[in-house]
C-alpha positions as CSV (number, residue, x, y, z in Angstrom):
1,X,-16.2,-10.4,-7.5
2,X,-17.4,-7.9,-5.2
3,X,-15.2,-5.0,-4.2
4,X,-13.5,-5.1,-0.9
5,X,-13.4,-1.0,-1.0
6,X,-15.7,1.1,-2.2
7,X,-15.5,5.0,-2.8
8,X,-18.8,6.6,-2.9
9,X,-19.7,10.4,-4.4
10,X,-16.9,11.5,-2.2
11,X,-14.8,14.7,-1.6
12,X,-12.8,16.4,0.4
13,X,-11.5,19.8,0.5
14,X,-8.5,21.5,2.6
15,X,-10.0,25.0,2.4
16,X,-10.2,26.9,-1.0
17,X,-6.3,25.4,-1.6
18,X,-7.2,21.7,-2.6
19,X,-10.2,19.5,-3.2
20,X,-10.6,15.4,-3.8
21,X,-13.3,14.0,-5.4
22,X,-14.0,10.9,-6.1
23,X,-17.5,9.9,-7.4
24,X,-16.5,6.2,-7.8
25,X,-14.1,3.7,-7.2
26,X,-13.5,0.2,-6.6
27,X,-11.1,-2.1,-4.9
28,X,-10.6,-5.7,-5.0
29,X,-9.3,-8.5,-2.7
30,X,-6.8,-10.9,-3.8
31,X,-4.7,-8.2,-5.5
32,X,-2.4,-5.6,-5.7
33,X,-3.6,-2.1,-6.1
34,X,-1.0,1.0,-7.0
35,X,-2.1,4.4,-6.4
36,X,-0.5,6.4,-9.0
37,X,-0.1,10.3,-10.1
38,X,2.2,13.3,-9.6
39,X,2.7,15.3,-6.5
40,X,-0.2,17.1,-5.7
41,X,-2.6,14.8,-7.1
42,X,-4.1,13.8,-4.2
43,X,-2.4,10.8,-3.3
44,X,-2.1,11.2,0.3
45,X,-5.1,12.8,1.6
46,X,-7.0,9.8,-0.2
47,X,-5.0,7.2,1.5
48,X,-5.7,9.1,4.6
49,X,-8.9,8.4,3.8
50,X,-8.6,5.0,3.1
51,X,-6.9,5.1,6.8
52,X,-9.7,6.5,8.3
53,X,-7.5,10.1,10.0
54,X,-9.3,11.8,7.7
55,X,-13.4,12.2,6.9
56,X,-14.6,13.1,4.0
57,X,-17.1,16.4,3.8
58,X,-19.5,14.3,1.9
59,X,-20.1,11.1,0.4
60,X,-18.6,7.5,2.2
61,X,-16.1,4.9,1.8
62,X,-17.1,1.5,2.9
63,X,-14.4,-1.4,3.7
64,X,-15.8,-5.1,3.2
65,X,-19.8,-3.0,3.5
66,X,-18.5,-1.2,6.7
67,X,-18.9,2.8,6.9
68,X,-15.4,4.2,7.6
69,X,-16.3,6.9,9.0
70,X,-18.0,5.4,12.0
71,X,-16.1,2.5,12.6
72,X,-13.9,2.8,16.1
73,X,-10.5,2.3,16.3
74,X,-10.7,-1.2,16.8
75,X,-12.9,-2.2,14.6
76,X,-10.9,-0.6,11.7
77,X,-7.7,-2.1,13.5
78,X,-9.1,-5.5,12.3
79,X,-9.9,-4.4,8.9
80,X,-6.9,-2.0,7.4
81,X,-3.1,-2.3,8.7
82,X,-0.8,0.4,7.8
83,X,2.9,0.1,6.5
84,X,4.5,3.3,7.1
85,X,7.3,4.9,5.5
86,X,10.6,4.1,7.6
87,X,10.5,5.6,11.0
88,X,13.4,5.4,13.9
89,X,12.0,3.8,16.8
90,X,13.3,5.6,20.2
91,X,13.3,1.8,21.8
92,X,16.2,-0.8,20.9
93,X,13.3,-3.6,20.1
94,X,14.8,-6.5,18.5
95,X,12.9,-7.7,15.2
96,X,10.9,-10.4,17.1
97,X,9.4,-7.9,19.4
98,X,8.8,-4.9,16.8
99,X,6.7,-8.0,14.8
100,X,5.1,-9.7,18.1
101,X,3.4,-6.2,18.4
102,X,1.5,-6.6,15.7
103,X,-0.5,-9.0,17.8
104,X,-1.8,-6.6,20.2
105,X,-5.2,-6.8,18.9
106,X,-5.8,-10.1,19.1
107,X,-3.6,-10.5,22.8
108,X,-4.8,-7.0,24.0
109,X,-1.2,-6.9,25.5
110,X,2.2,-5.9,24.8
111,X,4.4,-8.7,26.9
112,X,6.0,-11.2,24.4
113,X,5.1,-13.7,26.5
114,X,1.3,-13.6,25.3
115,X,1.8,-14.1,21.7
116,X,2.0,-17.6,19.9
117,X,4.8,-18.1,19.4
118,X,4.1,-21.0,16.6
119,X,2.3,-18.4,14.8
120,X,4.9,-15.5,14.9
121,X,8.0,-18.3,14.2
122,X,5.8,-19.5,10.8
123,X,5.2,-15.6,10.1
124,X,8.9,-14.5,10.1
125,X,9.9,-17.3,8.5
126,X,8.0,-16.8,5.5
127,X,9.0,-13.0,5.6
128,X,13.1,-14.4,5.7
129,X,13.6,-13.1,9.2
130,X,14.3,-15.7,11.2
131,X,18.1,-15.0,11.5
132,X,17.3,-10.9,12.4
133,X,15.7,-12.1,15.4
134,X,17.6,-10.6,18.1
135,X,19.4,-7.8,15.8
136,X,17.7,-4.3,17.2
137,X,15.6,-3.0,14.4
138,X,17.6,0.6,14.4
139,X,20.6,-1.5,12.7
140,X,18.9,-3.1,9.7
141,X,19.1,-2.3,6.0
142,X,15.7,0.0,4.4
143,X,14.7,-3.5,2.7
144,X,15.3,-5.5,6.0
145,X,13.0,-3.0,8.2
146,X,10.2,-2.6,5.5
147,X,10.2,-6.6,5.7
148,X,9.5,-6.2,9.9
149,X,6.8,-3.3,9.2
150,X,5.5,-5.8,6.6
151,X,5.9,-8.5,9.2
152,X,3.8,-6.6,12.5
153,X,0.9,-5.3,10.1
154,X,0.8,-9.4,9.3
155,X,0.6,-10.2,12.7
156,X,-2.1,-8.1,12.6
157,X,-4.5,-9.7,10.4
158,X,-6.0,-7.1,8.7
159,X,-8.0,-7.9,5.4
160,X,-7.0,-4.7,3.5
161,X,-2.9,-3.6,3.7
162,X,-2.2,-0.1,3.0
163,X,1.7,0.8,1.9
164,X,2.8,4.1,2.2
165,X,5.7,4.7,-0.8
166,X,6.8,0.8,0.6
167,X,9.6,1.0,-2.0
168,X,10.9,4.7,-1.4
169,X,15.1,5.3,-0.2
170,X,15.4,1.2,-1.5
171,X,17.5,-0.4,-4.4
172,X,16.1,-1.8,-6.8
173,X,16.9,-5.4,-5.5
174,X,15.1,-4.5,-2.4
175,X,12.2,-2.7,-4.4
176,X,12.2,-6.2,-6.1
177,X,11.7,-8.5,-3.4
178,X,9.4,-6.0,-1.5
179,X,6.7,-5.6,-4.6
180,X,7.0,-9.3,-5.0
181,X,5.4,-9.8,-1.3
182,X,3.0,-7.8,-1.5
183,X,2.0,-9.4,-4.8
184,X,2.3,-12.9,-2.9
185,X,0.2,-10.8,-0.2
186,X,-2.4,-10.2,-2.7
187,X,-2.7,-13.9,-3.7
188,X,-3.0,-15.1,-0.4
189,X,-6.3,-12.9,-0.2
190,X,-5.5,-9.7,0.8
191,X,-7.0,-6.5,-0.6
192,X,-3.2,-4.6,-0.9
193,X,-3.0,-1.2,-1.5
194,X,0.0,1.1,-2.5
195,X,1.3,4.2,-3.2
196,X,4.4,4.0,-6.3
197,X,5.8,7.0,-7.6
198,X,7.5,4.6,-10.5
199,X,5.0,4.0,-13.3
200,X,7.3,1.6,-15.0
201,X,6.7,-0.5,-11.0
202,X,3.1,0.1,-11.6
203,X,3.0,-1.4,-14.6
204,X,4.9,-4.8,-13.7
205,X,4.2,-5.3,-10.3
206,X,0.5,-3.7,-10.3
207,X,-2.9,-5.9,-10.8
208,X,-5.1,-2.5,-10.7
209,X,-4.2,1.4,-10.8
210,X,-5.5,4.2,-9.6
211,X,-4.4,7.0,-11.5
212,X,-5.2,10.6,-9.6
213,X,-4.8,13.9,-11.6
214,X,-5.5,17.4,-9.8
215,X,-7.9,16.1,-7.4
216,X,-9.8,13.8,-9.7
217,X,-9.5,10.4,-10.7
218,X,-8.1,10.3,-14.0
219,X,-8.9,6.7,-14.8
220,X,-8.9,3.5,-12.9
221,X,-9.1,-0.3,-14.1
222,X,-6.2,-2.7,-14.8
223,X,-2.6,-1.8,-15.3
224,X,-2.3,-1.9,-18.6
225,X,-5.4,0.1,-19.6
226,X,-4.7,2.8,-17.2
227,X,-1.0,3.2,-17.3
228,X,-1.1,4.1,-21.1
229,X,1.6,6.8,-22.9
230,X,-1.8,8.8,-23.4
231,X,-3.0,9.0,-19.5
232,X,0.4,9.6,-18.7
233,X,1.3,12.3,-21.0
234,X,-1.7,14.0,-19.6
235,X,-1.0,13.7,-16.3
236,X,2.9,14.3,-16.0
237,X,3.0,16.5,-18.9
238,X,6.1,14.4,-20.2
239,X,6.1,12.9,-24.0
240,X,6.6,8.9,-22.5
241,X,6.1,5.4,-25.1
242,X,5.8,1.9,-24.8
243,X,9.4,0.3,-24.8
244,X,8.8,-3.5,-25.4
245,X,11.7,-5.5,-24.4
246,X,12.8,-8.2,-27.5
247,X,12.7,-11.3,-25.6
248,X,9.6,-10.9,-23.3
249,X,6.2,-10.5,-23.4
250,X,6.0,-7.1,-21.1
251,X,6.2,-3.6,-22.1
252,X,7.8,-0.4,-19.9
253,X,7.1,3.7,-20.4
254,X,10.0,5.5,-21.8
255,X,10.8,8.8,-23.6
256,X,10.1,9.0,-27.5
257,X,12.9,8.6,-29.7
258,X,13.4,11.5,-32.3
């Protein structure tokens, strides 16, 4: 399979106070792709990177064989959507508007009346909100609006997602039914990429992790050979073991027992 992202001798520096680099790293369509390591680490200058704010000082990153760096707004508009962290909008836009912008780049306008409407009915159906149609988006739940920001980047058609902490301020039922999306996302053919602060999330919900240490990728490859007690006890500097639960075949980080 070829990558649909690809991180090439590339790094980054913010003065003398923090440098990135990342000599090489792959990302794949058709799964789910967590971002993992402590604060500090590097996690959001390289997704704003992978966004395209930032450029690097050397080296390239290259999205489906496209330079990032030179690619206009547009052009990256049609490759990489962005779900933000929750935001307050100043407007009271009902859900079926906040989602019907994510068709601006295909309509070129704003006006409901543009979109199709088959295709934005079909879309909010399968992301269960249908009956939040009219509610403004200011009054729903954390798990309800990340579902709408989920909804517009959709609308969008982008071939790579990028989450920003997707399941940050929700419960655990909401966390839940968000990670499971985005792994339905990834089977559908997306290239879907998130940062988790969880491990134990990364481990379950996670096809691929990129684990970032200081700067520097610590290791990268599937979830269970990256997110091991050893990797993390290096990079978190906590003493962490494989809890495996009696009745199932999956394994979680915990604290060693004495």
């Amino acid at each position: 399979m070829n990558p649909a992202v690809m991180v090439e001798d590339m790094n980054f520096s913010y003065g003398k106070d923090f440098h990135l680099n990342l000599p090489h790293i792959q990302i794949y369509p058709g799964m789910l792709t967590v971002i993992l390591g402590p604060n500090g680490s590097g996690k959001t200058t390289f997704f704003s990177l992978l966004r395209g704010r930032l450029k690097p000082d050397n080296g390239k990153i290259t999205v489906f064989g496209k330079n990032l760096s030179v690619l206009k707004d547009r052009e990256r508009a049609a490759l990489i959507g962005l779900v933000p962290q929750r935001t307050e909008t100043a407007f009271a836009y009902t859900v079926q508007q906040m989602v019907a912008m994510g068709y601006y780049r295909k309509t070129k306008s704003l006006w409901h009346d543009t979109v199709d409407h088959k295709a934005l009915a079909l879309l909010m159906d399968r992301l269960d909100l249908k009956s939040l149609a009219d509610r403004e988006v200011n009054s729903l739940s954390g798990g309800e609006y990340q579902r709408v920001l989920l909804a517009r980047v959709l609308a969008q058609d982008p071939k790579v997602l990028l989450l920003d902490e997707p399941a940050n301020h929700l419960d655990l039922h909401h966390q839940d039914d968000l990670l499971c999306l985005l792994k339905e996302e990834a089977k559908r053919g997306k290239t879907v990429i998130a940062i988790l602060h969880d491990i134990n999330q990364a481990l379950l919900y996670a096809d691929r992790v990129i684990l970032l240490h200081e700067g520097n990728c610590e290791d990268s490859g599937l979830a269970r050979d990256v997110v091991t007690p050893e990797n993390i006890n290096k990079v978190y500097k906590i003493n962490l073991d494989y809890y495996h639960h009696h009745q199932e075949d999956t394994a979680l980080l915990g604290p060693i027992k004495s």
